[in-house]
Jmol script that loads the backbone (N, CA, C; Angstrom):
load data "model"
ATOM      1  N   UNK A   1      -6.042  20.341 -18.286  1.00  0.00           N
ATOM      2  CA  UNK A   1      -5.442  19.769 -17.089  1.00  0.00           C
ATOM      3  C   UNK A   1      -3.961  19.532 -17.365  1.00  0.00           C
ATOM      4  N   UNK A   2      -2.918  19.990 -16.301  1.00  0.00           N
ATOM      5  CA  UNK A   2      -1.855  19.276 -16.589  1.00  0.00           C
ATOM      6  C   UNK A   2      -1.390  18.013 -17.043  1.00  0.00           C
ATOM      7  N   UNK A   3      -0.153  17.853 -17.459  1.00  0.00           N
ATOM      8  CA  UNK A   3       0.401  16.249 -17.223  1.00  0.00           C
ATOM      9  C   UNK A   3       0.274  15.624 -16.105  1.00  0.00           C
ATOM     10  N   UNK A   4       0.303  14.568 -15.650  1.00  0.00           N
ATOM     11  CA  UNK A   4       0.883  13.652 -14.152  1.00  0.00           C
ATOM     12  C   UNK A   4       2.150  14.762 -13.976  1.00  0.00           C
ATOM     13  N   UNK A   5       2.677  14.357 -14.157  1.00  0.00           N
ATOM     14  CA  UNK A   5       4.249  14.923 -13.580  1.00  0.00           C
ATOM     15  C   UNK A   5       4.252  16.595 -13.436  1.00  0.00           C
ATOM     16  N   UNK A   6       3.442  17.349 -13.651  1.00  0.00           N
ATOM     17  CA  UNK A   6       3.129  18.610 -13.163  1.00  0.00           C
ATOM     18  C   UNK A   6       2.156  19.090 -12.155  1.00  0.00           C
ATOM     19  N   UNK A   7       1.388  17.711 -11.358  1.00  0.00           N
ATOM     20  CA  UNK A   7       0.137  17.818 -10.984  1.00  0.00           C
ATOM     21  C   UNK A   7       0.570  17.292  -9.715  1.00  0.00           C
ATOM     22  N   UNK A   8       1.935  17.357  -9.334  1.00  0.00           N
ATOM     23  CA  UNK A   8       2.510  17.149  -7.820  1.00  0.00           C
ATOM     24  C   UNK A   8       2.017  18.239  -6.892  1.00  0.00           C
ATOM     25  N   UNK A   9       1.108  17.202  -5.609  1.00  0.00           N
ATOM     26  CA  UNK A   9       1.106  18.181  -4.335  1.00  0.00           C
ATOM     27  C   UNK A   9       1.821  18.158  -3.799  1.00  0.00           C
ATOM     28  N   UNK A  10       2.704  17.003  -3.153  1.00  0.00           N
ATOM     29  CA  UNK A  10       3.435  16.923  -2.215  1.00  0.00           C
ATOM     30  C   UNK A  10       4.965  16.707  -2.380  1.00  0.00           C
ATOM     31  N   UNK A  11       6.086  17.242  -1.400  1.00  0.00           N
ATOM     32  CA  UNK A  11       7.132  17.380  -1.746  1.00  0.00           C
ATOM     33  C   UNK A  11       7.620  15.768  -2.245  1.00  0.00           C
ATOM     34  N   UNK A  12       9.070  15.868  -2.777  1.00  0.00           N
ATOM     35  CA  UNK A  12       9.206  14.382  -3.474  1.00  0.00           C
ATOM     36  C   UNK A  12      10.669  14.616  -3.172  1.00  0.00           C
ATOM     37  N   UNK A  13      11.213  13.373  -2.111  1.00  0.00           N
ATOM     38  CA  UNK A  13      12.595  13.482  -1.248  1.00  0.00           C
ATOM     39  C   UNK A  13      12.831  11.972  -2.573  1.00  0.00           C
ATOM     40  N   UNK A  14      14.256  12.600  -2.606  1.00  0.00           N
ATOM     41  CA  UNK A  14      15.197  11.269  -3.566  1.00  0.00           C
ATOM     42  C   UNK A  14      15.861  10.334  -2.712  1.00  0.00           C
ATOM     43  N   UNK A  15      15.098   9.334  -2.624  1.00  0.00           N
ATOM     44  CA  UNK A  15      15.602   8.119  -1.584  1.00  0.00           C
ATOM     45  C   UNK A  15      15.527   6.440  -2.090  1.00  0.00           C
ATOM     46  N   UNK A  16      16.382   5.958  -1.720  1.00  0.00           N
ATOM     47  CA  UNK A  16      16.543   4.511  -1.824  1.00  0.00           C
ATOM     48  C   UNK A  16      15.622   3.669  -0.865  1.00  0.00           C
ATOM     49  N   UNK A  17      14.570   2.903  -0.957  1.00  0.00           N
ATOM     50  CA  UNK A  17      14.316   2.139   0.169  1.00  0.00           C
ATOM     51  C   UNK A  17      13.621   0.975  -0.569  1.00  0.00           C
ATOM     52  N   UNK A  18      13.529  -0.307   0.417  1.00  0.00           N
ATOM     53  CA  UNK A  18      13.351  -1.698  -0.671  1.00  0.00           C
ATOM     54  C   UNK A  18      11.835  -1.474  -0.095  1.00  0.00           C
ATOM     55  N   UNK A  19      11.075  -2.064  -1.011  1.00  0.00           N
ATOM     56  CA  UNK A  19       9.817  -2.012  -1.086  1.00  0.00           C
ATOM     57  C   UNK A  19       9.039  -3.841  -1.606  1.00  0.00           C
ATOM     58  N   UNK A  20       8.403  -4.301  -0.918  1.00  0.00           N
ATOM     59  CA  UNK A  20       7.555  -5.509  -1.406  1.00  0.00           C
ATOM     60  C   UNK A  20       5.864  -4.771  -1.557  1.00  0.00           C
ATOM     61  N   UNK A  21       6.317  -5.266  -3.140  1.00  0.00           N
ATOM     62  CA  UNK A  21       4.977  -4.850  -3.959  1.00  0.00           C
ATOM     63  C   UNK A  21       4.107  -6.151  -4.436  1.00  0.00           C
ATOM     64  N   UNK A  22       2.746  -6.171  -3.889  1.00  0.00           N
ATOM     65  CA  UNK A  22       2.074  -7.604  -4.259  1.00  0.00           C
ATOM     66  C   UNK A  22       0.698  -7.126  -5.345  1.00  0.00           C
ATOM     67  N   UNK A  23       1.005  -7.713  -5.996  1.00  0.00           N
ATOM     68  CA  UNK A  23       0.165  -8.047  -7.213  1.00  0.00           C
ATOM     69  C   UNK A  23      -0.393  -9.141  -7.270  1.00  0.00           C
ATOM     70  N   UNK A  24      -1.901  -9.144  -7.557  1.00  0.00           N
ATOM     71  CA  UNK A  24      -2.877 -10.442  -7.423  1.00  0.00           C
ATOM     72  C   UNK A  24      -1.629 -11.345  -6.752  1.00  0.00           C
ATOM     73  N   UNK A  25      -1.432 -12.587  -7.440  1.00  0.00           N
ATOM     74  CA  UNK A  25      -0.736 -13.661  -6.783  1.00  0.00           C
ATOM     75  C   UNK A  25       0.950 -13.795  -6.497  1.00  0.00           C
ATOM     76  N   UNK A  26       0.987 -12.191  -7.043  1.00  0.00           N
ATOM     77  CA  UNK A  26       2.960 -12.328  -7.194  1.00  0.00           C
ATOM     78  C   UNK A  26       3.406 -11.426  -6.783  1.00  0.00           C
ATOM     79  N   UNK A  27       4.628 -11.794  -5.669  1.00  0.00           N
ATOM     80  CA  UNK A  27       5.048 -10.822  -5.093  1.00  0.00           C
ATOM     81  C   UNK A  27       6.847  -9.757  -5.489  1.00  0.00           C
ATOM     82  N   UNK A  28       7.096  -8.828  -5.599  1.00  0.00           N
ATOM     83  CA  UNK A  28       7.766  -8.322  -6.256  1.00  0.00           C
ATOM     84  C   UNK A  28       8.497  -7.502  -4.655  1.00  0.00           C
ATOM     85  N   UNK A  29       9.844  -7.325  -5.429  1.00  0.00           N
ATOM     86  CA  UNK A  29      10.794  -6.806  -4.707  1.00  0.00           C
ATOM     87  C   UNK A  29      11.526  -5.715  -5.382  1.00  0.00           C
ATOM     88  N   UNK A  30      11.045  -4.262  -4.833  1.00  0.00           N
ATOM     89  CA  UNK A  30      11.192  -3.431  -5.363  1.00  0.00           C
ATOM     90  C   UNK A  30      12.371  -2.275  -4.919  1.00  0.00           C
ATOM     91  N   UNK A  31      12.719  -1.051  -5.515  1.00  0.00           N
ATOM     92  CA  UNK A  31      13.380  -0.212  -4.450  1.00  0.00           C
ATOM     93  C   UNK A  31      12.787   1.353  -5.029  1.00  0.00           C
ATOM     94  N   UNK A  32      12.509   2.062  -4.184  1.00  0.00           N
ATOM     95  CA  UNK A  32      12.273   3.365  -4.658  1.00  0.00           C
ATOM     96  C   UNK A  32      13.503   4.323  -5.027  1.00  0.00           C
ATOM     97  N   UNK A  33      12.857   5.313  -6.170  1.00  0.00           N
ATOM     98  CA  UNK A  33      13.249   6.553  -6.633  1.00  0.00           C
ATOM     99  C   UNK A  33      13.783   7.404  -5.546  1.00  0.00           C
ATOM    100  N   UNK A  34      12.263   7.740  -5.206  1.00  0.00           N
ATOM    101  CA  UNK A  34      11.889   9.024  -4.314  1.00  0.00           C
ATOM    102  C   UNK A  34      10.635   8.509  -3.839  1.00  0.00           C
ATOM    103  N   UNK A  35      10.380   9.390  -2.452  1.00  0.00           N
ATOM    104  CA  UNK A  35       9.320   9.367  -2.078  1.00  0.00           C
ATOM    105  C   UNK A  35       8.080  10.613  -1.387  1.00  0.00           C
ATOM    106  N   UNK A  36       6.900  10.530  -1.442  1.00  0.00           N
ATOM    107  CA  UNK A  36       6.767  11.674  -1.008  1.00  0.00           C
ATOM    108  C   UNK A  36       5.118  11.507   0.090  1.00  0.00           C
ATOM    109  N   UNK A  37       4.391  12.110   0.268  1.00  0.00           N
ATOM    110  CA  UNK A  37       3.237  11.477   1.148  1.00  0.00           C
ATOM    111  C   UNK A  37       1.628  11.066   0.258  1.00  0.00           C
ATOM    112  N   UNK A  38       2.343  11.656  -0.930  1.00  0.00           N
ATOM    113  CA  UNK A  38       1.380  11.612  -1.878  1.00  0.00           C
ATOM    114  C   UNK A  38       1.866   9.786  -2.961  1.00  0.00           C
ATOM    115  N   UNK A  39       2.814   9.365  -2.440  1.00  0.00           N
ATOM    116  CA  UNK A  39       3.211   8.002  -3.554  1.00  0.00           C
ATOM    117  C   UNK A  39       4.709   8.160  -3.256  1.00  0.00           C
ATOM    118  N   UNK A  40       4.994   6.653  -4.409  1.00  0.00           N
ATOM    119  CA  UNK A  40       6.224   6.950  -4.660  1.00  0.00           C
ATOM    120  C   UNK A  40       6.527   6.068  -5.870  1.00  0.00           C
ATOM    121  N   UNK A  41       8.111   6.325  -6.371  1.00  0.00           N
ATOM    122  CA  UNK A  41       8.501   5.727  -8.350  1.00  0.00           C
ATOM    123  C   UNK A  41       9.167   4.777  -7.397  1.00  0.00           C
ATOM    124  N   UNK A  42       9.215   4.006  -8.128  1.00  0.00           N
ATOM    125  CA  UNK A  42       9.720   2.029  -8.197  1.00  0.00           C
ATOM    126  C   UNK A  42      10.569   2.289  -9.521  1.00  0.00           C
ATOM    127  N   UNK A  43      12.061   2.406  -9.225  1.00  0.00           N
ATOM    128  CA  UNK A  43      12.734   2.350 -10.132  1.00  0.00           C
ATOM    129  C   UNK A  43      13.089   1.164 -10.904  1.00  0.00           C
ATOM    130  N   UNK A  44      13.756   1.148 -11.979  1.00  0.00           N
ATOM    131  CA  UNK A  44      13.903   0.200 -13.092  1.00  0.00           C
ATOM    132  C   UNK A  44      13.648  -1.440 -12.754  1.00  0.00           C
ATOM    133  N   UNK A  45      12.103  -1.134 -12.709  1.00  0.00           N
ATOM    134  CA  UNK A  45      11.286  -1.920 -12.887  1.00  0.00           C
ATOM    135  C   UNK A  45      10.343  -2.055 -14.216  1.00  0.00           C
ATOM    136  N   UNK A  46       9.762  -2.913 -15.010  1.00  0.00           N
ATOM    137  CA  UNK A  46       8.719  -2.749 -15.747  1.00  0.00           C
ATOM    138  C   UNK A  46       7.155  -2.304 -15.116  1.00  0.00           C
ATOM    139  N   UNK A  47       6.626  -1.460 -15.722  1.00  0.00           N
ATOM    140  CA  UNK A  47       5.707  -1.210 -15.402  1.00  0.00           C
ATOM    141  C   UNK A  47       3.833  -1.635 -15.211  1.00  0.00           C
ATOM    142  N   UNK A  48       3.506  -1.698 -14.439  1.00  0.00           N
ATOM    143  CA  UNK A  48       2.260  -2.620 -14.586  1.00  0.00           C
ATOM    144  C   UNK A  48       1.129  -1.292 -15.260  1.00  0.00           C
ATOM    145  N   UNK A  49       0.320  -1.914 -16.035  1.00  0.00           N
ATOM    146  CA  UNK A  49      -0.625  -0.409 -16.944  1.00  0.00           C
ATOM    147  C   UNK A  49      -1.001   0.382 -15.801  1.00  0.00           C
ATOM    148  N   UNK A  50      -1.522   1.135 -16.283  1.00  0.00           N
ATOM    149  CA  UNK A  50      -1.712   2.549 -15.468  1.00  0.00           C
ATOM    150  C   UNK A  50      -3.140   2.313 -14.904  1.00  0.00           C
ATOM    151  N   UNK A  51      -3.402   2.567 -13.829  1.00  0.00           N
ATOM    152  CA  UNK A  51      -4.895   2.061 -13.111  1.00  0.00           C
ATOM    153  C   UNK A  51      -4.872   0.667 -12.137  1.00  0.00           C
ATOM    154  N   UNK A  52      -3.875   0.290 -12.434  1.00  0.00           N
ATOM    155  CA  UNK A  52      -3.644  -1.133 -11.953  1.00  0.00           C
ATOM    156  C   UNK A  52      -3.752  -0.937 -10.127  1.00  0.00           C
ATOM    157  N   UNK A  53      -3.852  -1.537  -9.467  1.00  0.00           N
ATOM    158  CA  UNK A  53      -3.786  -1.675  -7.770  1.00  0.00           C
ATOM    159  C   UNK A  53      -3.047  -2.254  -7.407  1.00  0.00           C
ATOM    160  N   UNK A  54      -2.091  -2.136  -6.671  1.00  0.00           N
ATOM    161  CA  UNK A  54      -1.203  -2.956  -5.932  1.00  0.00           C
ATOM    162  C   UNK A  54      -0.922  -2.600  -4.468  1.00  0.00           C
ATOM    163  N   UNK A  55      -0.488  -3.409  -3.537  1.00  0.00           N
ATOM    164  CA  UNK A  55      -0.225  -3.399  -2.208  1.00  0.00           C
ATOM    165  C   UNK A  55       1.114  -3.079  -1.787  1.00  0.00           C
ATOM    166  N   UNK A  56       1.802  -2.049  -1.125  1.00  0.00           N
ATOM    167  CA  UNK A  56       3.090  -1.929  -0.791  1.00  0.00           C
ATOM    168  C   UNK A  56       3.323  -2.054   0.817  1.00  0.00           C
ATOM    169  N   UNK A  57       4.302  -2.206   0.743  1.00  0.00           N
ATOM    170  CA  UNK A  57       4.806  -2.075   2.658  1.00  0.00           C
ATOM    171  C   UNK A  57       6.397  -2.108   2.730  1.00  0.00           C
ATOM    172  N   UNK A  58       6.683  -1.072   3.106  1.00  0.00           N
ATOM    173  CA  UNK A  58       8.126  -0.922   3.039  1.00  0.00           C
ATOM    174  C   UNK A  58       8.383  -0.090   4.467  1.00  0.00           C
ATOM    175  N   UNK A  59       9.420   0.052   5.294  1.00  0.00           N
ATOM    176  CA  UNK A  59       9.483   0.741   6.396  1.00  0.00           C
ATOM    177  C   UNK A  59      11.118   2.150   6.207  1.00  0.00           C
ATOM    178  N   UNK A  60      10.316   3.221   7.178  1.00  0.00           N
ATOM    179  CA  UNK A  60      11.469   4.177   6.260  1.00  0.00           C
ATOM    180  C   UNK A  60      12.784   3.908   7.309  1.00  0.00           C
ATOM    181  N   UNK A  61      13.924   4.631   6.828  1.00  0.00           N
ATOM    182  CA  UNK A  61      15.146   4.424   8.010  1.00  0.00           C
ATOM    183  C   UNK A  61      14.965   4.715   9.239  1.00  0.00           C
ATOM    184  N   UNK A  62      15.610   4.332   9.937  1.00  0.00           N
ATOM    185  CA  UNK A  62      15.324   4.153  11.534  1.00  0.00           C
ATOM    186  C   UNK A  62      14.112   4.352  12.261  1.00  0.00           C
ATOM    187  N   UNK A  63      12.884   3.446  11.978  1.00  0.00           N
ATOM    188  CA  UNK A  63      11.851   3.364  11.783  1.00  0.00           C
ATOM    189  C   UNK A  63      11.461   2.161  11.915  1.00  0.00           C
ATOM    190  N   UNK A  64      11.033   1.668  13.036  1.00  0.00           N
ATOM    191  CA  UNK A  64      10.835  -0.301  13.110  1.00  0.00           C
ATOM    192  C   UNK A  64       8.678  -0.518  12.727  1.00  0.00           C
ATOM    193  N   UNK A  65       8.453   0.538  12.248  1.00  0.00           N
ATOM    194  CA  UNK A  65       6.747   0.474  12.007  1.00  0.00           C
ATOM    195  C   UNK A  65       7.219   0.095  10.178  1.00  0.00           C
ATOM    196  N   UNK A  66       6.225  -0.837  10.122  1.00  0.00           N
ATOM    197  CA  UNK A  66       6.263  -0.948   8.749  1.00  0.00           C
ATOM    198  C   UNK A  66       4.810   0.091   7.881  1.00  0.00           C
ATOM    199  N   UNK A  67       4.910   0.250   6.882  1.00  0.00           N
ATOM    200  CA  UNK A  67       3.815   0.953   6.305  1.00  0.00           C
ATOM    201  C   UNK A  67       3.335   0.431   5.225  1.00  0.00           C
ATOM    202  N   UNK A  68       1.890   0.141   5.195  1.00  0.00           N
ATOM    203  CA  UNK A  68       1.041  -0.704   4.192  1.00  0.00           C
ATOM    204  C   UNK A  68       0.483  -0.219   3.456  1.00  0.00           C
ATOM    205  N   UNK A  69       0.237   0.537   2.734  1.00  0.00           N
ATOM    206  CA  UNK A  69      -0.810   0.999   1.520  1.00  0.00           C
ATOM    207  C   UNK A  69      -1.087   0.403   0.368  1.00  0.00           C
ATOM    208  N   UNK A  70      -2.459   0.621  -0.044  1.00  0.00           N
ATOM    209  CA  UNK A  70      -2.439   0.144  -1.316  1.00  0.00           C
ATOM    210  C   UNK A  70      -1.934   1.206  -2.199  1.00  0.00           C
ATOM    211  N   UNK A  71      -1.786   0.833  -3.564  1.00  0.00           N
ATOM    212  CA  UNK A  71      -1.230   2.106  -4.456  1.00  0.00           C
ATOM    213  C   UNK A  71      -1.973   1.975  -5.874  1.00  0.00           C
ATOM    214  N   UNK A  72      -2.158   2.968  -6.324  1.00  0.00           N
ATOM    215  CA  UNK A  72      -2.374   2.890  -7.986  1.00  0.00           C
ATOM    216  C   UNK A  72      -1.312   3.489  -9.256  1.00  0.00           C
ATOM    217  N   UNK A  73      -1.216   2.766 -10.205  1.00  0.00           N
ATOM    218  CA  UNK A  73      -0.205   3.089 -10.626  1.00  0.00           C
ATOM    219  C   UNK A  73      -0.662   4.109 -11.733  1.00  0.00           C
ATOM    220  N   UNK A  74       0.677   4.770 -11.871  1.00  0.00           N
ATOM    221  CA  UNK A  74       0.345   6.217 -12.694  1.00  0.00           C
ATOM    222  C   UNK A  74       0.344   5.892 -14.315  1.00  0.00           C
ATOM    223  N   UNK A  75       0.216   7.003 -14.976  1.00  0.00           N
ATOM    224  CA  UNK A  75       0.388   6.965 -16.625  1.00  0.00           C
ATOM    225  C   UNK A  75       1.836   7.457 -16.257  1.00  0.00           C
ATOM    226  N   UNK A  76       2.510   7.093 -17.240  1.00  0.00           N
ATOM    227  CA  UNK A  76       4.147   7.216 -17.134  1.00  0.00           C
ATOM    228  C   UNK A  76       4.169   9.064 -17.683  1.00  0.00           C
ATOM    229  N   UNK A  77       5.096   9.746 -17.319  1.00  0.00           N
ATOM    230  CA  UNK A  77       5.665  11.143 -17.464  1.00  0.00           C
ATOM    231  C   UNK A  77       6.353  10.944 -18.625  1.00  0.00           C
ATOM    232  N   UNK A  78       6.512  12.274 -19.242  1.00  0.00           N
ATOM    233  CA  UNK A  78       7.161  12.552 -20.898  1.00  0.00           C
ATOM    234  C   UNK A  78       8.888  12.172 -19.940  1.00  0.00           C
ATOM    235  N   UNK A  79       9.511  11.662 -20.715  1.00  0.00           N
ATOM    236  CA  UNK A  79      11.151  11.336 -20.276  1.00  0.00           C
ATOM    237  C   UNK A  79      10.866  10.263 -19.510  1.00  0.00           C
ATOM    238  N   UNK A  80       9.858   9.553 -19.194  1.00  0.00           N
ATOM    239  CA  UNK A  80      10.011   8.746 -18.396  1.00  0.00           C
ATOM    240  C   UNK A  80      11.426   7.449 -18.118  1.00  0.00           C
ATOM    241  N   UNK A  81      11.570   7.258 -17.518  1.00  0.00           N
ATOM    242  CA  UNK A  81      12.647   6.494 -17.301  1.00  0.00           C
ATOM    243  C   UNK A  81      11.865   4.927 -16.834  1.00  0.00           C
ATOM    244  N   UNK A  82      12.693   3.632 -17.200  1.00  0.00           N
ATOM    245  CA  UNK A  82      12.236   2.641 -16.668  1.00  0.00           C
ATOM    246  C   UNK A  82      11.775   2.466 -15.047  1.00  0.00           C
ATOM    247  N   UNK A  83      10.480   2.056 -15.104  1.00  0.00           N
ATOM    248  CA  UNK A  83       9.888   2.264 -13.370  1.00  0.00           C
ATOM    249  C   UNK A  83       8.424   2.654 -13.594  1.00  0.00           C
ATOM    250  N   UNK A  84       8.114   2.953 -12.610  1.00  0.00           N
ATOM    251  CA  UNK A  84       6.356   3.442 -12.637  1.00  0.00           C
ATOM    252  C   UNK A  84       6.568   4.327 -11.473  1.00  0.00           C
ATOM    253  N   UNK A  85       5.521   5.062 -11.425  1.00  0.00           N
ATOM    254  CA  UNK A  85       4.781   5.906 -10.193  1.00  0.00           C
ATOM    255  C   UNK A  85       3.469   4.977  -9.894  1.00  0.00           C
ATOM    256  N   UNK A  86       3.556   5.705  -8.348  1.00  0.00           N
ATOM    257  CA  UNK A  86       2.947   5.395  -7.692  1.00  0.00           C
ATOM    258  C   UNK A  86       1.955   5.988  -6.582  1.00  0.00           C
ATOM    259  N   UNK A  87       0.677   6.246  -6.889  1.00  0.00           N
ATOM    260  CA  UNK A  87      -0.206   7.010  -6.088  1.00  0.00           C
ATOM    261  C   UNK A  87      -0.919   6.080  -4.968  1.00  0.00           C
ATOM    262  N   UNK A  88      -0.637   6.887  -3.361  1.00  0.00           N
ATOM    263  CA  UNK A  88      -0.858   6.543  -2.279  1.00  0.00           C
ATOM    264  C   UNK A  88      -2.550   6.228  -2.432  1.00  0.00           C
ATOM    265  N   UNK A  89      -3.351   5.492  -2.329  1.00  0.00           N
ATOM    266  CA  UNK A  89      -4.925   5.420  -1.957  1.00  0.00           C
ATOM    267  C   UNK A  89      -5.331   5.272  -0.328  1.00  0.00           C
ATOM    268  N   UNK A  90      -4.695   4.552   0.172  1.00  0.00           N
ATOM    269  CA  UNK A  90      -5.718   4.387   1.867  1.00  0.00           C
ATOM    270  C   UNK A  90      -4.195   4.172   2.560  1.00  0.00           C
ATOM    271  N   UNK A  91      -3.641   5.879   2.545  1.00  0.00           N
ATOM    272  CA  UNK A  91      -2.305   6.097   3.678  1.00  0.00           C
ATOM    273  C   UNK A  91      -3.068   6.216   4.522  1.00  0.00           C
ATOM    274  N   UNK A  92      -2.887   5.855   5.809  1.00  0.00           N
ATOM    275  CA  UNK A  92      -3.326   6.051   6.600  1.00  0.00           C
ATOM    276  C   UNK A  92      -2.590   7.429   7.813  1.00  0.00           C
ATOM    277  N   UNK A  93      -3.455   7.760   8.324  1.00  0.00           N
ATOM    278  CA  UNK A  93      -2.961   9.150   8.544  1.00  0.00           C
ATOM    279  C   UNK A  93      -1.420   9.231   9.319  1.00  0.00           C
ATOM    280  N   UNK A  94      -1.470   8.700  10.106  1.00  0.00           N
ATOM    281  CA  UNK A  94      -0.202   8.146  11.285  1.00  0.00           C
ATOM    282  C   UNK A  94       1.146   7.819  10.672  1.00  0.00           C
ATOM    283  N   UNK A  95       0.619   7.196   8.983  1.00  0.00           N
ATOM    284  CA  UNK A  95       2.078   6.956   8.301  1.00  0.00           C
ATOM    285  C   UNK A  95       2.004   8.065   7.386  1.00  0.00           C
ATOM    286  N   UNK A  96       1.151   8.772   7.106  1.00  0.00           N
ATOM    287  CA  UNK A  96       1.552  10.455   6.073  1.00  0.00           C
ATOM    288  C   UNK A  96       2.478  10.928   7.237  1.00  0.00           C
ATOM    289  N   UNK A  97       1.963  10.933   8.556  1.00  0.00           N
ATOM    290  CA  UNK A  97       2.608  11.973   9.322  1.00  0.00           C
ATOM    291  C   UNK A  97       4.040  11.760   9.557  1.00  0.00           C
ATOM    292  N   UNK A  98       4.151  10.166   9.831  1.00  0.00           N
ATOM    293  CA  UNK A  98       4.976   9.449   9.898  1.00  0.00           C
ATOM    294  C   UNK A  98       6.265  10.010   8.547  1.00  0.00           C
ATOM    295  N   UNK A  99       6.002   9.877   7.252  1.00  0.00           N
ATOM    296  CA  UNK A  99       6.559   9.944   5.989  1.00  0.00           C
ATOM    297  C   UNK A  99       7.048  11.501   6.178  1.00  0.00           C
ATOM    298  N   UNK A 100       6.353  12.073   6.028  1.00  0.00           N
ATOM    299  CA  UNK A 100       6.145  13.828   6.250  1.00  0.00           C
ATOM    300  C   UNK A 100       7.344  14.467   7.623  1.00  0.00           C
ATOM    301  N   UNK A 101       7.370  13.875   8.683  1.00  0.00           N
ATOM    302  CA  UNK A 101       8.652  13.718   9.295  1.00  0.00           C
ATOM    303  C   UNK A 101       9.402  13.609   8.907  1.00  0.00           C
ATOM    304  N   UNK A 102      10.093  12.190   8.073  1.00  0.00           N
ATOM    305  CA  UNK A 102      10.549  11.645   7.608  1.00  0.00           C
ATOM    306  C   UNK A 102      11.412  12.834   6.238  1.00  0.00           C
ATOM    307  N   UNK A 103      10.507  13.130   5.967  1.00  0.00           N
ATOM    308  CA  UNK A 103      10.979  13.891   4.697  1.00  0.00           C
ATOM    309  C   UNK A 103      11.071  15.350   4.873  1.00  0.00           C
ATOM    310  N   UNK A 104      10.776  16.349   6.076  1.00  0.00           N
ATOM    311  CA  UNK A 104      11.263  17.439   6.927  1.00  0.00           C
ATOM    312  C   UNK A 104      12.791  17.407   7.333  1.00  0.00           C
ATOM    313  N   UNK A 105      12.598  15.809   8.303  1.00  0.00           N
ATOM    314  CA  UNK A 105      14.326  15.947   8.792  1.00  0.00           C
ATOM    315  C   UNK A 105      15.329  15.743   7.492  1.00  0.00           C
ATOM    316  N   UNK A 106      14.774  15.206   6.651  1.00  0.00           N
ATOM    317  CA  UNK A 106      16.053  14.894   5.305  1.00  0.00           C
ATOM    318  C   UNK A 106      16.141  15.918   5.139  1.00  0.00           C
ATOM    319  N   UNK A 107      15.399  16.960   4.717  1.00  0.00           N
ATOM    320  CA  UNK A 107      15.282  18.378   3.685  1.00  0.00           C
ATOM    321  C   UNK A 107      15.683  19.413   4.533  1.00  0.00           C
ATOM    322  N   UNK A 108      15.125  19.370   5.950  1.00  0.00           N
ATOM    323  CA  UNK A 108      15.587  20.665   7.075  1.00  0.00           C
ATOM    324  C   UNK A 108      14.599  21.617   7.345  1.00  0.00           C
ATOM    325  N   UNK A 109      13.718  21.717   6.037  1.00  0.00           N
ATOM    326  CA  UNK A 109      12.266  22.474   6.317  1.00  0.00           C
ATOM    327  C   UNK A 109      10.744  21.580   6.018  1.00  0.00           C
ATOM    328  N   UNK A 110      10.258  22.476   6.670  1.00  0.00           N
ATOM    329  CA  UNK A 110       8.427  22.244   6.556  1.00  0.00           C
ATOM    330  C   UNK A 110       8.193  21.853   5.460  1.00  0.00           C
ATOM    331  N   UNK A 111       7.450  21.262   4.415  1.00  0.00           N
ATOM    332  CA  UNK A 111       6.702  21.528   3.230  1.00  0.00           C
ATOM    333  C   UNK A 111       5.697  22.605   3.609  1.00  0.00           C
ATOM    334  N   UNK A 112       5.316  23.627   2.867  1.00  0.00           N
ATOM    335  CA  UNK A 112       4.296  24.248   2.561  1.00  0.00           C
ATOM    336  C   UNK A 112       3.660  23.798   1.384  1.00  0.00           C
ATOM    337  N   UNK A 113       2.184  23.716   2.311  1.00  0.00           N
ATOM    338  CA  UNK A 113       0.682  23.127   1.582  1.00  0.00           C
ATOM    339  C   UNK A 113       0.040  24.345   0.948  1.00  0.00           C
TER     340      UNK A 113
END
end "model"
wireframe off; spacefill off
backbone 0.3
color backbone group
């Protein structure tokens, strides 16, 4: 099987956006890497172990819907840089489509699946 970091389906747009990440009782204020419909990296942050669950909701630019998912966090990539990944579990469909827009108009084309 590949690494994590070779085992990308979905495209991965390089974007800034603040993110509140809740963990059991503590809540964290985050900002993303990049993002894509499949997750997204929480830059120079420490990382919580790999398997862990956490709750995100962050809303993308000009965009007044906020988006809730839970997430699981990844095993860190060879070069990794301070931060974690982050795998989408219960996107709900309306905000993939939502994201997936989102990351067409930045780029200019479709992703092909």
């Amino acid at each position: 099987m590949p690494p994590v970091w070779e085992r990308r389906t979905s495209q991965r747009l390089p974007v800034q956006l603040h993110v509140i990440e809740t963990h059991e009782d503590s809540i964290y204020f985050q900002r993303t890497a990049n993002l894509s419909t499949g997750g997204l990296y929480l830059e120079g942050t420490m990382p919580h172990p790999p398997g862990t669950r956490v709750r995100l909701r962050f809303a993308l630019p000009d965009d007044e819907t906020t988006i809730e998912v839970t997430g699981e966090i990844m095993p860190p990539g060879k070069d990794a840089d301070l931060g974690m990944g982050v795998r989408f579990i219960d996107l709900k469909p309306e905000d993939r489509q939502r994201i997936d827009r989102f990351i067409e108009k930045a780029v200019g084309l479709p992703f092909e699946r």
